[in-house]
N, C-alpha and C positions, 0 to 999 in steps of 0.2 A: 513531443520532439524526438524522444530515442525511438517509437513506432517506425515515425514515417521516417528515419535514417535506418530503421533497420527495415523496411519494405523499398527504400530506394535501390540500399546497397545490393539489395536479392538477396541478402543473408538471412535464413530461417532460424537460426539460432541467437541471434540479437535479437529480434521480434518475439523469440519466446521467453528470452528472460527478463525485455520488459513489459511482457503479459503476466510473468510469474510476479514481476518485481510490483506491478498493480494489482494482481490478484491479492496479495497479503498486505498491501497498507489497505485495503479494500475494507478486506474483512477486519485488522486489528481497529480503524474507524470506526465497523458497527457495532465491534464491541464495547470500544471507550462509549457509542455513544448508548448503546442498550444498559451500562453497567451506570452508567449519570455520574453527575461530579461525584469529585474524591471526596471522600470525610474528613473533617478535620477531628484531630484528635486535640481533648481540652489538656493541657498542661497544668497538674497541680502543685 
């Protein structure tokens, strides 16, 4: 949605910050998912 309002607009600098703003949930995803669930820690 914010892409194609910022290719409507012809504004180049919306389009690049929700390129930046996808680029980083991007990567922090493949890290959650390369790192696998949390650990529980045992309570004693």
């Amino acid at each position: 949605m914010i892409i194609i309002a910022g290719v409507a607009g012809g504004r180049r600098d919306g389009l690049t910050a929700a390129l930046v703003i996808f680029g980083a949930y991007s990567v922090a995803f493949v890290i959650r998912v390369i790192s696998g669930p949390p650990r529980r820690r045992v309570v004693q």
